[in-house]
C-alpha atoms as an extended CHARMM CRD file, in Angstrom:
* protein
*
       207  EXT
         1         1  UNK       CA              9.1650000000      -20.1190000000       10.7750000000  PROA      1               0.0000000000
         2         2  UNK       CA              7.4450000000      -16.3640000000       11.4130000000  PROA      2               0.0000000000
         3         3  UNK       CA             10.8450000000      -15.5010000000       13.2230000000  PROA      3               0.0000000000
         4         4  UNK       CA             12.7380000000      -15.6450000000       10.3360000000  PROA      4               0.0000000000
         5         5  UNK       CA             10.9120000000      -13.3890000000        8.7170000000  PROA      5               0.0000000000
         6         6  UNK       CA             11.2020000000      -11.3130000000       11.4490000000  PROA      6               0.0000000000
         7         7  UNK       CA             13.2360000000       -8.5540000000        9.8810000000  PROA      7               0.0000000000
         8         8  UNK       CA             10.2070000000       -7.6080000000        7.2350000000  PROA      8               0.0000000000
         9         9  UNK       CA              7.6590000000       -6.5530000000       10.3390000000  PROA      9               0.0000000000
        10        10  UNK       CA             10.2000000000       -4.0700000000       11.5550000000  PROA      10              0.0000000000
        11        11  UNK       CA             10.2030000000       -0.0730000000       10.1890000000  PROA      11              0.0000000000
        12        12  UNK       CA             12.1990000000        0.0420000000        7.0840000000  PROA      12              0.0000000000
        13        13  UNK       CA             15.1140000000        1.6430000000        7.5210000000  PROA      13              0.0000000000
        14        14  UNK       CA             15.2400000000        5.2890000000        6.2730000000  PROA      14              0.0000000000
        15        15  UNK       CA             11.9070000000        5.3370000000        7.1040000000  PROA      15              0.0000000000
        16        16  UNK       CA             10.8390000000        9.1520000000        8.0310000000  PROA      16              0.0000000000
        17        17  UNK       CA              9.4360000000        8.8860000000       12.1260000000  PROA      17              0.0000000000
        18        18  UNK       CA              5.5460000000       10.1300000000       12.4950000000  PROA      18              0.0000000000
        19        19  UNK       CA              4.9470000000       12.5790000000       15.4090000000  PROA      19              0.0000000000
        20        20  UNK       CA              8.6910000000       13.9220000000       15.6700000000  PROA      20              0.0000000000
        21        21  UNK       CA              8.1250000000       17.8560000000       15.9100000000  PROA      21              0.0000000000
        22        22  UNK       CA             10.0610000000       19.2460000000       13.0670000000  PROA      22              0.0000000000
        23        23  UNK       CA             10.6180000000       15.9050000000       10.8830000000  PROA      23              0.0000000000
        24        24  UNK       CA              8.6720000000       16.7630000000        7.7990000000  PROA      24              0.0000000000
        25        25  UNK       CA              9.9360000000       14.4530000000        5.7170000000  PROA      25              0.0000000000
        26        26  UNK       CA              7.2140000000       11.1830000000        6.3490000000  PROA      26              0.0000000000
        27        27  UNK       CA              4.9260000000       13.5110000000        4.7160000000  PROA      27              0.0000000000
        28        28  UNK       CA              4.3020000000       14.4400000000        0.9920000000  PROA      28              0.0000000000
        29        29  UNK       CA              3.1410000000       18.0480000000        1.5820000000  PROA      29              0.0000000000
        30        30  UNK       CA              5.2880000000       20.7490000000        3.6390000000  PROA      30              0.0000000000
        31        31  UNK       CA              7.4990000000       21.2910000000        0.0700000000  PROA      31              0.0000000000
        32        32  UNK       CA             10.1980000000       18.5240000000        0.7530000000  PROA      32              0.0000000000
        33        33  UNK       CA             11.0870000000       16.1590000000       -1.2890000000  PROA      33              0.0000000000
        34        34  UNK       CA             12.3830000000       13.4250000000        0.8890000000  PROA      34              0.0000000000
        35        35  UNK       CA              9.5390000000       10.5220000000       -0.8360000000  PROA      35              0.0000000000
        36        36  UNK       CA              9.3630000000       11.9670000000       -4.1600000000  PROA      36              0.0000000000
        37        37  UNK       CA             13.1260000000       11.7460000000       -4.2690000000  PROA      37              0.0000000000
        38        38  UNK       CA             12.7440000000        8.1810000000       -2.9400000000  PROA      38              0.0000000000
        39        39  UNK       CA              9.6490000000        7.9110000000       -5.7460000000  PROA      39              0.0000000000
        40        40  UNK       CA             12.1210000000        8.9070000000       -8.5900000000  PROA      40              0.0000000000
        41        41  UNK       CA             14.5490000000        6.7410000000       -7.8620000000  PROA      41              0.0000000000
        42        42  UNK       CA             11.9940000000        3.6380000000       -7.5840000000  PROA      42              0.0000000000
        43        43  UNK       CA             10.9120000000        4.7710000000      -11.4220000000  PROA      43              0.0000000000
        44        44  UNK       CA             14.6900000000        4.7130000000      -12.5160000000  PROA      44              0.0000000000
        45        45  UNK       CA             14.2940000000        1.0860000000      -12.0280000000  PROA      45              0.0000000000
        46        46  UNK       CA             12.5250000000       -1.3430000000      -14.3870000000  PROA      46              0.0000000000
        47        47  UNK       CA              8.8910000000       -2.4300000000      -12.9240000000  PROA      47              0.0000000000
        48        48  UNK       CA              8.5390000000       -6.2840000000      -11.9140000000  PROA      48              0.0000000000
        49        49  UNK       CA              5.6070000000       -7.9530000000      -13.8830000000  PROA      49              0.0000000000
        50        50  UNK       CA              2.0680000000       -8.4870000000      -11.4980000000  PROA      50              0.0000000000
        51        51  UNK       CA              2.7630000000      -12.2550000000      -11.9920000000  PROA      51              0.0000000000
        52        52  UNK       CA              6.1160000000      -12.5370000000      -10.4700000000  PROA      52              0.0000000000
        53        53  UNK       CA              4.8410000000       -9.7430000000       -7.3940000000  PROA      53              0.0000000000
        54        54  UNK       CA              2.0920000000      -12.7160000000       -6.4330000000  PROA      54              0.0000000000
        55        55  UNK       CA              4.9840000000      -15.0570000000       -6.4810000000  PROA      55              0.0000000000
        56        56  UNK       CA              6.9580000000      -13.0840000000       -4.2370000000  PROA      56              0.0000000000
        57        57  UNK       CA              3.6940000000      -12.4280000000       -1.7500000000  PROA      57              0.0000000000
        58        58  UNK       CA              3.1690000000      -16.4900000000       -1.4320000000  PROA      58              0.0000000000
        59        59  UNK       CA              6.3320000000      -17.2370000000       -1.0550000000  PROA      59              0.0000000000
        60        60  UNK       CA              5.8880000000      -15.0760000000        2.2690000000  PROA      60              0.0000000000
        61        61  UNK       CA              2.7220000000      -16.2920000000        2.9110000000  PROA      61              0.0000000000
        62        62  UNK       CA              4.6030000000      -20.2090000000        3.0380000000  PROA      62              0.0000000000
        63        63  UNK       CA              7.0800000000      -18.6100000000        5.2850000000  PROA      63              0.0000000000
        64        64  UNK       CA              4.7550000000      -17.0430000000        7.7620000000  PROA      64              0.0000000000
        65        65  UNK       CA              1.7630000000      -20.1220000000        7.4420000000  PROA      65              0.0000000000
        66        66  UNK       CA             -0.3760000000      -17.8700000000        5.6100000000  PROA      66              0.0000000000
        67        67  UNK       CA             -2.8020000000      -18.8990000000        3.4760000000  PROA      67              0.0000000000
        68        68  UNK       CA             -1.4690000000      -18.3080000000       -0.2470000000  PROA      68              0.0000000000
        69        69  UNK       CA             -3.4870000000      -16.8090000000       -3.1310000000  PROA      69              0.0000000000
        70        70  UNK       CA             -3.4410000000      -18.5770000000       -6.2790000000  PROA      70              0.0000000000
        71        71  UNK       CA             -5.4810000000      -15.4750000000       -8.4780000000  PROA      71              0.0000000000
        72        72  UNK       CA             -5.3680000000      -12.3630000000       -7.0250000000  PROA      72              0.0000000000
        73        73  UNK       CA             -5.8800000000       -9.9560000000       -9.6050000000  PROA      73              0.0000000000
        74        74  UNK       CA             -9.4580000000       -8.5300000000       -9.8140000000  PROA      74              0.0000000000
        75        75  UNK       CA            -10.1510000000       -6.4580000000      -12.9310000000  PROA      75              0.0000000000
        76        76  UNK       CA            -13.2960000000       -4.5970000000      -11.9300000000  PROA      76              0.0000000000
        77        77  UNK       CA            -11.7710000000       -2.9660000000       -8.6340000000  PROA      77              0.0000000000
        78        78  UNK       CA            -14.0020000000        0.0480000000       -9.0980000000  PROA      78              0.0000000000
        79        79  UNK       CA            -16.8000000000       -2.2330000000       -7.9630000000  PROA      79              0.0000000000
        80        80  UNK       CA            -15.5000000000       -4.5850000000       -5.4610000000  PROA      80              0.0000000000
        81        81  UNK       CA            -17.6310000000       -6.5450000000       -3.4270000000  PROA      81              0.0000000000
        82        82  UNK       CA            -15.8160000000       -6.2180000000        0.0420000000  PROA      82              0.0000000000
        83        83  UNK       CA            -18.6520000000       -8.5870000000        2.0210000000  PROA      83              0.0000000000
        84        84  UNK       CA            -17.8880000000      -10.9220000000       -0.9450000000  PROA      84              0.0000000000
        85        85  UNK       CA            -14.5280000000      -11.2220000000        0.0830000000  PROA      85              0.0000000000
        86        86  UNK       CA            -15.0340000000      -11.7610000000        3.5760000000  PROA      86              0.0000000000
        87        87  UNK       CA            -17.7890000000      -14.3900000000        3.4490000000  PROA      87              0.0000000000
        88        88  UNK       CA            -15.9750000000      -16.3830000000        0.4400000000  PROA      88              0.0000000000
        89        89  UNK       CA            -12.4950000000      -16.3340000000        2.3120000000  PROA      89              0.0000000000
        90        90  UNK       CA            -13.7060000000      -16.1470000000        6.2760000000  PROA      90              0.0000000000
        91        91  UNK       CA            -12.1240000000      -13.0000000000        6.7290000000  PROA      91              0.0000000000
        92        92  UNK       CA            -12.5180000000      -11.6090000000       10.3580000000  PROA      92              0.0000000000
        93        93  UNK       CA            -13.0740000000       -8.4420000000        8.9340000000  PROA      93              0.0000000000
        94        94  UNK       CA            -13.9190000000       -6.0480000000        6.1990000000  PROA      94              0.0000000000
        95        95  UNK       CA            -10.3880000000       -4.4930000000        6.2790000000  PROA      95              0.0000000000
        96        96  UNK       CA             -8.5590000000       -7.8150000000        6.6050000000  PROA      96              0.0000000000
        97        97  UNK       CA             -6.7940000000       -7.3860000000        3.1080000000  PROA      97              0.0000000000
        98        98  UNK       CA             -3.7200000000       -6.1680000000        1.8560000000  PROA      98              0.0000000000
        99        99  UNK       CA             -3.9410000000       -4.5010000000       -1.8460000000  PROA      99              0.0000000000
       100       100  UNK       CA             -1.6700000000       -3.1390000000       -4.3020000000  PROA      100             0.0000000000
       101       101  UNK       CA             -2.3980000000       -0.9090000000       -7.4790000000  PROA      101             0.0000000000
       102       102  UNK       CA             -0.6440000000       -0.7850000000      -10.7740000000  PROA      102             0.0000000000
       103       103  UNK       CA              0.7560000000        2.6100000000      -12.6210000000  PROA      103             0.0000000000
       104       104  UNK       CA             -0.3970000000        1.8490000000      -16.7320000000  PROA      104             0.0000000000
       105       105  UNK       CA              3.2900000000        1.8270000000      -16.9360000000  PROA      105             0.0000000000
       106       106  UNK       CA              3.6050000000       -1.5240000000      -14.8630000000  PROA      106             0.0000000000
       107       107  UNK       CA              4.8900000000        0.2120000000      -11.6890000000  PROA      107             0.0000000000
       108       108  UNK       CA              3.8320000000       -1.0760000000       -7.9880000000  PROA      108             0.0000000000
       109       109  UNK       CA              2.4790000000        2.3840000000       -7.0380000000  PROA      109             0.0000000000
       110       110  UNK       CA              1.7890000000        1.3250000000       -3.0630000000  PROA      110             0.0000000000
       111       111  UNK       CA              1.3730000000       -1.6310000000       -0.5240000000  PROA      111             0.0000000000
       112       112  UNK       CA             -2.3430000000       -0.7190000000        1.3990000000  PROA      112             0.0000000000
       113       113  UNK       CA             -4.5040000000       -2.5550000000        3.7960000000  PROA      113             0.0000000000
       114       114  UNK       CA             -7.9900000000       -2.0040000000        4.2870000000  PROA      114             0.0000000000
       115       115  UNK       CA            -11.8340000000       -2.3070000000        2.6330000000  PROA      115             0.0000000000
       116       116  UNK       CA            -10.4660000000        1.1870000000        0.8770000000  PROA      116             0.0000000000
       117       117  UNK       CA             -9.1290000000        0.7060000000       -2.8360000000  PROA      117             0.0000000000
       118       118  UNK       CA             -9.0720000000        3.7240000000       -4.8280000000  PROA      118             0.0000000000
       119       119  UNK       CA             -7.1870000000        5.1500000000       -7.3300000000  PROA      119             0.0000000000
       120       120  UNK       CA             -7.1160000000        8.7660000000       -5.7640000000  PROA      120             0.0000000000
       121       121  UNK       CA             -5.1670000000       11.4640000000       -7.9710000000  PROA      121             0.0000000000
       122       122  UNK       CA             -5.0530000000       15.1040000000       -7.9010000000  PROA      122             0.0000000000
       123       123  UNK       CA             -6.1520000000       16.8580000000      -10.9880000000  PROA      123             0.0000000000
       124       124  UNK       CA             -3.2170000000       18.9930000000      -11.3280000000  PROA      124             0.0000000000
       125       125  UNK       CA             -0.1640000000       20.6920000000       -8.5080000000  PROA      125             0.0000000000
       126       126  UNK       CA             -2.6800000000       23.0760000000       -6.9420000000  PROA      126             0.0000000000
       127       127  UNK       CA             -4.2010000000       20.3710000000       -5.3770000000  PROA      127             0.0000000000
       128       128  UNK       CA             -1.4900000000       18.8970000000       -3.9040000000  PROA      128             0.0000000000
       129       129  UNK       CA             -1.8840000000       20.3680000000       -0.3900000000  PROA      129             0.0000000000
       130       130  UNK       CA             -5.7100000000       21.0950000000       -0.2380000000  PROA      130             0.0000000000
       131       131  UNK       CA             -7.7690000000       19.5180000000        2.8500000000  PROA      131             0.0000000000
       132       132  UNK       CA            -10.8980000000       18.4970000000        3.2450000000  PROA      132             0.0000000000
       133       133  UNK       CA            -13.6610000000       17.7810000000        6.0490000000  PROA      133             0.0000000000
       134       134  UNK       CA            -14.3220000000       13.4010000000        5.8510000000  PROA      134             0.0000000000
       135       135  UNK       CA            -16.2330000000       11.5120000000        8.2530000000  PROA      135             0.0000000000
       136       136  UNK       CA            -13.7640000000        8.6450000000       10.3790000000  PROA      136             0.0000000000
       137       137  UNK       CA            -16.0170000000        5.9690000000       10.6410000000  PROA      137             0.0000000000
       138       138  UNK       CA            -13.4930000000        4.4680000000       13.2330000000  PROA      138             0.0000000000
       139       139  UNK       CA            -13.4060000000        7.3820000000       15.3890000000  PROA      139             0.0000000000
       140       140  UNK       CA            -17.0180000000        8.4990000000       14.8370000000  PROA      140             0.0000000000
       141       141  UNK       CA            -16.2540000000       11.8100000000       13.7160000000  PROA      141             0.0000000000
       142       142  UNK       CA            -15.1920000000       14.3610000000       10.9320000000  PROA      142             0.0000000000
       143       143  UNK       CA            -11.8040000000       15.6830000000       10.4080000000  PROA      143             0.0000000000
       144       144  UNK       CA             -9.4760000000       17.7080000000        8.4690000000  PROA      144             0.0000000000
       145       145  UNK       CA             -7.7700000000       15.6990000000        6.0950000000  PROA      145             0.0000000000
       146       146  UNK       CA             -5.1920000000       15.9070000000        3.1380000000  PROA      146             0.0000000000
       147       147  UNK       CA             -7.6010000000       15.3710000000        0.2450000000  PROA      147             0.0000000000
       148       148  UNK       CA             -5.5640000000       12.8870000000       -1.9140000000  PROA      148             0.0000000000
       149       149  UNK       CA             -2.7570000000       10.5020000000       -0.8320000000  PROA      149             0.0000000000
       150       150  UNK       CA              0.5810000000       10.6520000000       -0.8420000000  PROA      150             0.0000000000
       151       151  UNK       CA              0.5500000000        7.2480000000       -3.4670000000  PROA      151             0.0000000000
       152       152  UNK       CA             -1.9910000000        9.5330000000       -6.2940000000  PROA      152             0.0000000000
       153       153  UNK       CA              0.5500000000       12.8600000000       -5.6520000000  PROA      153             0.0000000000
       154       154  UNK       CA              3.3600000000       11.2670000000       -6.0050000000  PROA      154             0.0000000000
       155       155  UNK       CA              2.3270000000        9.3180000000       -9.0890000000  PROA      155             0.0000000000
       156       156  UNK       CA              1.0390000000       12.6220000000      -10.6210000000  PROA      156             0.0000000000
       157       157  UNK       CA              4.6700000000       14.2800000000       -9.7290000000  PROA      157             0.0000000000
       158       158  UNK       CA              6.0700000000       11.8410000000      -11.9600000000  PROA      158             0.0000000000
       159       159  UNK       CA              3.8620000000       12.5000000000      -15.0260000000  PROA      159             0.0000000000
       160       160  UNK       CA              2.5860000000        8.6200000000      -14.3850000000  PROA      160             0.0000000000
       161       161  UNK       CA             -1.3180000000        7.6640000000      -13.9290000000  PROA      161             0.0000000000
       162       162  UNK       CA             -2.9910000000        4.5500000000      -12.4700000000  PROA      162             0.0000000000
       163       163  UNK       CA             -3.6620000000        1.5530000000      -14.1330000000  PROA      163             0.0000000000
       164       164  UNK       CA             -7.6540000000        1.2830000000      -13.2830000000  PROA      164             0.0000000000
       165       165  UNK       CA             -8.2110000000       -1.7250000000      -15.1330000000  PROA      165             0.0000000000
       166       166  UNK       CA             -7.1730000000       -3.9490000000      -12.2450000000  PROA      166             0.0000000000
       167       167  UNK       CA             -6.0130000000       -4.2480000000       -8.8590000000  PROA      167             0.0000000000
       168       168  UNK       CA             -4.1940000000       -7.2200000000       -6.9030000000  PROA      168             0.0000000000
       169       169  UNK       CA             -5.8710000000       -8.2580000000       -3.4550000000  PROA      169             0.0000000000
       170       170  UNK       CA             -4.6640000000      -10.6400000000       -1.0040000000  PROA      170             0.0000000000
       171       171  UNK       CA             -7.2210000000      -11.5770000000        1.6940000000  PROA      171             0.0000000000
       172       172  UNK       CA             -5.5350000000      -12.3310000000        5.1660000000  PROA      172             0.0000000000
       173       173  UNK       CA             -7.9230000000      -15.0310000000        6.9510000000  PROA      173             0.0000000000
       174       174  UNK       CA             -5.1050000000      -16.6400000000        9.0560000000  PROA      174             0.0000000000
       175       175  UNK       CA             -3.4300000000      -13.5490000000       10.5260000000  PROA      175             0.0000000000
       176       176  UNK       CA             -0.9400000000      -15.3120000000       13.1360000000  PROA      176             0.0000000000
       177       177  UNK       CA             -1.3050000000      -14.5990000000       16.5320000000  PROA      177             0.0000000000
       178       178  UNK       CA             -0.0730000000      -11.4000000000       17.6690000000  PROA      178             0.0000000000
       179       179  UNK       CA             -0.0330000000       -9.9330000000       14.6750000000  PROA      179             0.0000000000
       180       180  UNK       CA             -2.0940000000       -7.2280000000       12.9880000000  PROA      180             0.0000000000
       181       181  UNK       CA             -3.2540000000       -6.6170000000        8.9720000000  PROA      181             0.0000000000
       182       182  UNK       CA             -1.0500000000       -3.5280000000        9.5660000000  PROA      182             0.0000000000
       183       183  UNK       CA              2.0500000000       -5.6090000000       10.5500000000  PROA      183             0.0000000000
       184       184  UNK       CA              1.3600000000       -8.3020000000        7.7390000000  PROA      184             0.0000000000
       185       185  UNK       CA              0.9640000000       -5.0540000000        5.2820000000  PROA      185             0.0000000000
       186       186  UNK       CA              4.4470000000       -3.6170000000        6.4540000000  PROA      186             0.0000000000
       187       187  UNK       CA              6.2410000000       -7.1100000000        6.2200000000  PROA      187             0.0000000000
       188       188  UNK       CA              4.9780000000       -7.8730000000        2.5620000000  PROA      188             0.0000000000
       189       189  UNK       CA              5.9280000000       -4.3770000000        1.2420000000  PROA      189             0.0000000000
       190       190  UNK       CA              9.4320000000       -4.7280000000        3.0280000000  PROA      190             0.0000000000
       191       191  UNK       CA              9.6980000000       -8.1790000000        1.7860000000  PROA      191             0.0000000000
       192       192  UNK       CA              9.0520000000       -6.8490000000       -1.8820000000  PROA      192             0.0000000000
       193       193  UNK       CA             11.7070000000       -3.8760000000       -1.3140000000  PROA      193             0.0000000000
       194       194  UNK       CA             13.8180000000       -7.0540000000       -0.2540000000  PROA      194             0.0000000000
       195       195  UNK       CA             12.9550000000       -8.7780000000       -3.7680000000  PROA      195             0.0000000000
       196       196  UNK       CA             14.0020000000       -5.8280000000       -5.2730000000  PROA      196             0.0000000000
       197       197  UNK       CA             10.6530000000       -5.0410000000       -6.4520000000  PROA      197             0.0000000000
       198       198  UNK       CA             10.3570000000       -0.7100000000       -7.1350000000  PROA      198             0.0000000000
       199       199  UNK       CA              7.3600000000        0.6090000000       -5.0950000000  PROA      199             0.0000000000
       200       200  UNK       CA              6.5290000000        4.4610000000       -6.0710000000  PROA      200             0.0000000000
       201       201  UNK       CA              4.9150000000        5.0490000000       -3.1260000000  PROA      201             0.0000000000
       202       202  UNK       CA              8.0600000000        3.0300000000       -1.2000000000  PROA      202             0.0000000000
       203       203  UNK       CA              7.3260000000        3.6530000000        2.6770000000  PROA      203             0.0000000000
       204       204  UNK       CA              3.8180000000        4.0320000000        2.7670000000  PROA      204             0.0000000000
       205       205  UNK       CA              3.2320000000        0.5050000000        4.2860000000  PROA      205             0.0000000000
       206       206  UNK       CA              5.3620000000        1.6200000000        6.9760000000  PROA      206             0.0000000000
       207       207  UNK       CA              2.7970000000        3.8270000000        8.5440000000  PROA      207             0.0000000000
């Protein structure tokens, strides 16, 4: 059944390449527009209701023998219990979710994976390219990072703010074989594009 779904787990088409010298345009910073001009066009569309977004996810959960979630919406995401999760839904691991986040407006701002929901935004434009020094707990060391995401500048570019009053979470316990939370994050967000669902932050899940 998984290979029929095949098409979802590849790159998006369009997608901007990471690690191509000169190809600035997978990246929100470097002044070009090439994702908030995809990020404006999303917004020209009308946003698909949380409800029918969970429908869509299960329906490629069935497809792929994934376990289905009947009730993902959590409403106090600031304080999420991440051991919770795993222990109540025998996750392999912290990370082994995929979560979206809501504009108050109703858009899908981004597809993520990861124990690492936030609802980053910059303040105002000047902080749009600003770095900072934060510890990688998977490579044991500090680097020199973009301080916000490319999901909280582009929502700020488009005068739009995040809905913190809830966030959506899908936990991933039956990952099929040969497949990462990374592949099953790219294949949901490409199987929403598919649905016709707008996603501000639209290739995100692709890297």
């Amino acid at each position: 059944m998984i290979d029929k779904m095949h098409r979802f787990f590849q790159c998006f088409p369009g997608t901007p390449p990471i690690g191509v010298k000169g190809d600035y345009r997978c990246s929100v910073h470097y002044k070009n527009t090439y994702r908030l001009d995809k990020a404006r066009e999303q917004a020209s569309f009308s946003p698909v209701d949380v409800n029918v977004i969970t429908a869509y996810v299960n329906d490629f959960f069935r497809a792929i023998g994934m376990n289905t979630v009947e009730s993902p919406v959590i409403h106090n995401p600031l304080q999420i219990d991440y051991e919770k999760i795993k222990k109540d839904n025998a996750l392999g691991e912290l990370g082994d979710i995929v979560w979206m986040k809501f504009t108050k407006d109703g858009y899908l701002g981004v597809v993520a994976t990861s124990n690492d929901i936030n609802f980053d935004i910059p303040q105002n434009t000047s902080e749009y390219d600003k770095k900072e020094w934060r510890y990688n707990t998977f490579l044991k060391q500090k680097e020199w990072v973009w301080k916000h995401t490319s999901a909280g500048i582009l929502v700020h570019q488009l005068g739009k703010v995040w809905d913190t009053s809830f966030v959506s979470v899908f936990p991933l316990p039956n990952i099929p074989n040969g497949y990462t939370r990374g592949d099953i994050e790219r294949a949901i967000g490409n199987y929403l594009i598919d649905r016709k669902v707008p996603i501000i932050d639209f290739y995100s899940h692709n890297y």
